[in-house]
N, CA, C and O of each residue as an XYZ file, in Angstrom:
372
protein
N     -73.164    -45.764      3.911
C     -72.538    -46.910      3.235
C     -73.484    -47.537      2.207
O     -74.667    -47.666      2.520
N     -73.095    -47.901      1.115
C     -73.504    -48.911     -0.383
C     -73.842    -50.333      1.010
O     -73.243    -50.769      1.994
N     -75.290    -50.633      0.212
C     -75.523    -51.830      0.284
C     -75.057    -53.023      0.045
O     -75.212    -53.884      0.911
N     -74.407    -53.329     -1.139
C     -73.689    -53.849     -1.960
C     -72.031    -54.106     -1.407
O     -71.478    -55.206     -1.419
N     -71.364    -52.732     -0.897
C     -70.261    -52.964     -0.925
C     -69.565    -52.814      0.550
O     -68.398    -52.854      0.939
N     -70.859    -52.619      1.197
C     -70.698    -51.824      2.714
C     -69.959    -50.770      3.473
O     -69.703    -50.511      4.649
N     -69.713    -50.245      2.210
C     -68.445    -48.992      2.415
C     -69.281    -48.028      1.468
O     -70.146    -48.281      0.630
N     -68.642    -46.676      1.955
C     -69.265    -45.704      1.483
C     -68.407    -45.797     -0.142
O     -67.355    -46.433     -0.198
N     -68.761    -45.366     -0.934
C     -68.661    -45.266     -2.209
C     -66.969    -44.804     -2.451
O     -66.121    -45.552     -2.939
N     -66.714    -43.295     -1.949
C     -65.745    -43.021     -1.779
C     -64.750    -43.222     -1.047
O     -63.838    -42.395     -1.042
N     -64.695    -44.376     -0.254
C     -63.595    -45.116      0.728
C     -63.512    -45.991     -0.313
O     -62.386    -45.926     -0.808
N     -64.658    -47.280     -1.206
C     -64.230    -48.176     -1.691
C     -63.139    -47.711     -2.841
O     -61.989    -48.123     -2.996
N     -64.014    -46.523     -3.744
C     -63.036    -46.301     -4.707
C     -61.193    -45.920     -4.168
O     -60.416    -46.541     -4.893
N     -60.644    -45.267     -3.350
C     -59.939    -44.616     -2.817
C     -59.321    -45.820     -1.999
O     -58.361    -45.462     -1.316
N     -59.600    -46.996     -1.917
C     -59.260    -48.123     -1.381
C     -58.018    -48.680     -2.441
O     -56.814    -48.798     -2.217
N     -58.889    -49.001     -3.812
C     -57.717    -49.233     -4.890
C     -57.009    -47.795     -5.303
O     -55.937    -47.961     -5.886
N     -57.232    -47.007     -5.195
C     -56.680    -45.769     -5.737
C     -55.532    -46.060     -6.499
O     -55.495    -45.554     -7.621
N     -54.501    -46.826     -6.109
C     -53.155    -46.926     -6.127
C     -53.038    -47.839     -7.371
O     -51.956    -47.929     -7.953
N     -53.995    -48.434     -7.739
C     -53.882    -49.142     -8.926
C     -54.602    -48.697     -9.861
O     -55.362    -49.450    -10.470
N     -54.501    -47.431    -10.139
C     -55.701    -47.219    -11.094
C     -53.834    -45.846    -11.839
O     -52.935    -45.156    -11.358
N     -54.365    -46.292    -13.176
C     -53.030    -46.090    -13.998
C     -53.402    -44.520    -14.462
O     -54.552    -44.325    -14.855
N     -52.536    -43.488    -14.430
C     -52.798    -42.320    -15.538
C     -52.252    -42.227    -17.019
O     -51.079    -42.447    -17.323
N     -53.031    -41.953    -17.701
C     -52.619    -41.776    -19.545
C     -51.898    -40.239    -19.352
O     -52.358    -39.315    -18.680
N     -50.792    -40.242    -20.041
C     -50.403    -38.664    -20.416
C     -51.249    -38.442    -21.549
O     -51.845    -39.182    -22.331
N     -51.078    -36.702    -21.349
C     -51.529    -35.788    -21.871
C     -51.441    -36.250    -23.970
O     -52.270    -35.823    -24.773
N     -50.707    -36.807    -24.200
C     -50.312    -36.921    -25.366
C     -51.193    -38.706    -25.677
O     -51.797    -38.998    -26.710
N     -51.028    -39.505    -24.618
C     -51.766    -40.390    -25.104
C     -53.154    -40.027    -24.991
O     -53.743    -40.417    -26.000
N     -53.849    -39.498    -24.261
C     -55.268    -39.204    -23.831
C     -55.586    -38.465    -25.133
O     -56.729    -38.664    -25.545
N     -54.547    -37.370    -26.125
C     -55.080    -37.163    -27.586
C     -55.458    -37.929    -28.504
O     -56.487    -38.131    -29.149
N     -54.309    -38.364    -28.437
C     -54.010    -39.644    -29.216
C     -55.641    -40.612    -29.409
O     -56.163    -40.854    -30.497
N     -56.186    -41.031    -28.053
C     -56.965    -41.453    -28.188
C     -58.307    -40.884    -28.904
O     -59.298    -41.611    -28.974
N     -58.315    -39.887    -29.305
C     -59.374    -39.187    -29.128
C     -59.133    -38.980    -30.743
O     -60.212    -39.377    -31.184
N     -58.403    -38.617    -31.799
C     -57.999    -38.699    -33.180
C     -58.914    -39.496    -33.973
O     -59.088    -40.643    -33.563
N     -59.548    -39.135    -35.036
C     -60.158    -40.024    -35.774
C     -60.095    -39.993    -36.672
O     -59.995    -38.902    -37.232
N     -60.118    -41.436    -37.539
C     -58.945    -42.257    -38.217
C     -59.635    -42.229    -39.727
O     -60.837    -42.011    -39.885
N     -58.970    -42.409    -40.509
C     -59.156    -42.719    -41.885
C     -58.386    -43.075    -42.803
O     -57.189    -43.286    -42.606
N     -59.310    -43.267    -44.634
C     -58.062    -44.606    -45.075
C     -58.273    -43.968    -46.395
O     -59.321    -43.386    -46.675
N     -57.322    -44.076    -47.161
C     -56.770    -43.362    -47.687
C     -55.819    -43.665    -48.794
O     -54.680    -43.972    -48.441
N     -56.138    -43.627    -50.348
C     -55.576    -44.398    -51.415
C     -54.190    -43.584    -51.605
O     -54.576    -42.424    -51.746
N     -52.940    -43.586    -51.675
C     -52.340    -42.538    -52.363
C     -51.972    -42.657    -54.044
O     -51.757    -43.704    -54.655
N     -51.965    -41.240    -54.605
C     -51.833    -41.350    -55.542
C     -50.423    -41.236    -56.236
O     -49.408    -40.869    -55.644
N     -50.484    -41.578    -57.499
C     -49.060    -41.507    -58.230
C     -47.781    -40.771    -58.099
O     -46.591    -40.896    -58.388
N     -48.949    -39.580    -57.272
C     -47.501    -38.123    -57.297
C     -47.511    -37.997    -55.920
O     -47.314    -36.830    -55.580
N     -47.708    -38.966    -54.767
C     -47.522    -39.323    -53.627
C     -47.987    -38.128    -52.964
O     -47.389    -37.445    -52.132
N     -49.291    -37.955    -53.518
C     -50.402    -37.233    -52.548
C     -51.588    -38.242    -52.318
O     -51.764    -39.368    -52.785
N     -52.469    -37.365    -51.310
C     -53.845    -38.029    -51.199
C     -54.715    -35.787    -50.674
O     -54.398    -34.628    -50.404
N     -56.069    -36.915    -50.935
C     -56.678    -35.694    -50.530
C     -57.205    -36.002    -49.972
O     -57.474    -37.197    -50.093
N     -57.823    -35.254    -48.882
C     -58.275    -34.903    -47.674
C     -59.239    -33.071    -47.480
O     -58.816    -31.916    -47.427
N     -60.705    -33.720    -47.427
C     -61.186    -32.860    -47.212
C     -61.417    -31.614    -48.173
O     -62.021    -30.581    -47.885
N     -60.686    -32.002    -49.611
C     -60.640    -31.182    -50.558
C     -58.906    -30.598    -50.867
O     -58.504    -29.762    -51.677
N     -58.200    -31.376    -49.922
C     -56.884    -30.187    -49.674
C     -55.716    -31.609    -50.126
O     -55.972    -32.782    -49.851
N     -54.656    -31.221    -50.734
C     -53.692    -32.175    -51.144
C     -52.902    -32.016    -50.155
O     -52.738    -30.914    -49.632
N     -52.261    -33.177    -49.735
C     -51.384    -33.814    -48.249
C     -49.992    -34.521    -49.503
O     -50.007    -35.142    -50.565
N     -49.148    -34.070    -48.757
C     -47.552    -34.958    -49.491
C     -47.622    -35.837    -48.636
O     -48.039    -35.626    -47.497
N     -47.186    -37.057    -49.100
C     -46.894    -38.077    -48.475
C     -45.199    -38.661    -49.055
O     -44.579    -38.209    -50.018
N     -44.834    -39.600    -48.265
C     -43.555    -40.095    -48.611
C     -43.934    -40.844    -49.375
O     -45.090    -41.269    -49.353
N     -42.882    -41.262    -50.413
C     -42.591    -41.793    -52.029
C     -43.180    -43.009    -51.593
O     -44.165    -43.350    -52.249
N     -42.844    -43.744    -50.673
C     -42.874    -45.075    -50.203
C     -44.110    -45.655    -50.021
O     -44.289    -46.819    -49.664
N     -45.297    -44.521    -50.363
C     -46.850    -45.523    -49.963
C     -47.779    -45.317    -51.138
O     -48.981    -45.574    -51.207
N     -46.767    -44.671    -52.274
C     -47.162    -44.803    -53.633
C     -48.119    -45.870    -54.197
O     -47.720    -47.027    -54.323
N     -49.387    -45.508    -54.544
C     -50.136    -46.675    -54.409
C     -50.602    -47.589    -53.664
O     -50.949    -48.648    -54.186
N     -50.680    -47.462    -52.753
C     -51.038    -47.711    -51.727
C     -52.365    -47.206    -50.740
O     -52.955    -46.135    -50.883
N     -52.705    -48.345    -49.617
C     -53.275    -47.299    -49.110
C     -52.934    -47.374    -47.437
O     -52.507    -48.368    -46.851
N     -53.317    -45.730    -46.694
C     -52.780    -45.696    -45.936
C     -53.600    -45.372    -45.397
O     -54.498    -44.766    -45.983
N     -53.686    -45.694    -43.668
C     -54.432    -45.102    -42.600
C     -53.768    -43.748    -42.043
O     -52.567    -43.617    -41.808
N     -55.012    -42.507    -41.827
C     -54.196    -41.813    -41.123
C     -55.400    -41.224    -39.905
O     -56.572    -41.585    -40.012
N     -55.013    -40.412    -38.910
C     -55.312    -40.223    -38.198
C     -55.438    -38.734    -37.994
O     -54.456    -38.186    -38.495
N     -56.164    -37.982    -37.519
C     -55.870    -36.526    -37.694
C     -57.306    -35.947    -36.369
O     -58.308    -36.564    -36.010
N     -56.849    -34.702    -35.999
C     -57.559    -33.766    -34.972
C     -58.267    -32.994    -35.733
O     -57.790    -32.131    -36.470
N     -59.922    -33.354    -35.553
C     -61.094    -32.695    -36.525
C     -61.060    -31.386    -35.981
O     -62.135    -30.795    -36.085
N     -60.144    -30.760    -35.433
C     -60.276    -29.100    -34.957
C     -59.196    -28.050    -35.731
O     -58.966    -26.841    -35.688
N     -58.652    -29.260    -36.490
C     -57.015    -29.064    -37.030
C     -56.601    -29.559    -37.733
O     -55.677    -30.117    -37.142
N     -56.531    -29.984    -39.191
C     -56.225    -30.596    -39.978
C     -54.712    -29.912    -41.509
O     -54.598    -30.088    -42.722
N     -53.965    -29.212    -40.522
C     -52.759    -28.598    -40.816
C     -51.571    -30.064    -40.534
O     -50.390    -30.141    -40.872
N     -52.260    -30.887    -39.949
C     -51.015    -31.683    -39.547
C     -52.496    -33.297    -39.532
O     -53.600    -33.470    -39.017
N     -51.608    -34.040    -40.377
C     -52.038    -35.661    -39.866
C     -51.409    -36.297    -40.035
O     -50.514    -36.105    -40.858
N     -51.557    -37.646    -39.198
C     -50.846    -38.658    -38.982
C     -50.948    -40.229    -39.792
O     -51.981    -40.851    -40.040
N     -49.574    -40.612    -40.094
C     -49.806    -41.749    -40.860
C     -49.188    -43.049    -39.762
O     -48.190    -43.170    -39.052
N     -50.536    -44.000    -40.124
C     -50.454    -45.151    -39.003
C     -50.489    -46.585    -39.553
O     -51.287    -47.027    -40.380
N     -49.318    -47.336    -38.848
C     -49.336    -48.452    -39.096
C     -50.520    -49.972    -38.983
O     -51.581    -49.924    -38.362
N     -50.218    -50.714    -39.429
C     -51.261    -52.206    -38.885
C     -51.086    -52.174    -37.561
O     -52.046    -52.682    -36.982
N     -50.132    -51.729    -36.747
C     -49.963    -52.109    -35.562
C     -50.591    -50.856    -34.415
O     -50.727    -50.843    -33.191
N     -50.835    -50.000    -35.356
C     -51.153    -48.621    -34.542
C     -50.642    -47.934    -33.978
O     -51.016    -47.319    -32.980
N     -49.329    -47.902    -34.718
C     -48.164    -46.761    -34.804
C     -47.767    -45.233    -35.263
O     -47.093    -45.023    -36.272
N     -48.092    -44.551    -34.702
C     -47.361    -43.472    -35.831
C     -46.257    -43.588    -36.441
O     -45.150    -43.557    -35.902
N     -46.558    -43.777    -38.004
C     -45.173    -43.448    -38.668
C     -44.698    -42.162    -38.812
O     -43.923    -41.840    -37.912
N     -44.922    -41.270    -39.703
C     -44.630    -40.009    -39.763
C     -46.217    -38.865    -39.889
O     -47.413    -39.044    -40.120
N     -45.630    -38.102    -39.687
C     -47.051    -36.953    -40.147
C     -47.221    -35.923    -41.347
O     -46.232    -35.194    -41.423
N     -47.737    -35.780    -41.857
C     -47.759    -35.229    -43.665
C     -48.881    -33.692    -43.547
O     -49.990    -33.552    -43.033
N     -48.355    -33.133    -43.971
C     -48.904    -31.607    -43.869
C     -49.384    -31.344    -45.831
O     -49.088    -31.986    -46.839
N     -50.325    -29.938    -45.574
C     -50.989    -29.679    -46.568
C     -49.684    -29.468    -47.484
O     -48.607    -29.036    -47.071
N     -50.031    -29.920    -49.036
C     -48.932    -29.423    -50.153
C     -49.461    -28.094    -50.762
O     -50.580    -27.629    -50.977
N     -47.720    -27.534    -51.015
C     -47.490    -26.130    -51.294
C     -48.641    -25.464    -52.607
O     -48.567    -24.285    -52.953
């Protein structure tokens, strides 16, 4: 037994067990994505990494946060103030 808690370590933890929450598979990515910001330009691209991304008409000038998997950058994500995914924008043709 812990000095401290007078229970062996693994009884205390296993005590709350039941309150301890799981993330799915999709949020636990999610978390892990790292983020960036991002001017778009006139012809409702931005670049990334050297590579032109379409974006929707709508963030024309603008700038946008996006989010993307540094193992994979065929697909990223565009994110709101609130830390939303809006949609996701792939490399242009």
């Amino acid at each position: 037994p812990h000095s401290a808690i007078k229970a062996k370590p693994k009884e205390r933890f296993m005590k709350n067990f039941s309150n301890i929450k799981r993330k799915t598979d999709e949020e636990i990515e999610e978390a892990f994505l790292h983020r960036e910001t991002r001017n778009v330009r006139n012809d409702a691209t931005i670049s990334f990494r050297d590579i032109l991304y379409e974006v929707p008409q709508e963030y024309i000038k603008k700038k946008i946060v996006i989010k993307f998997d540094p193992s994979n950058t065929n697909e990223l994500y565009i994110y709101n103030d609130n830390n939303e995914r809006l949609c996701s924008i792939t490399p242009k043709n």
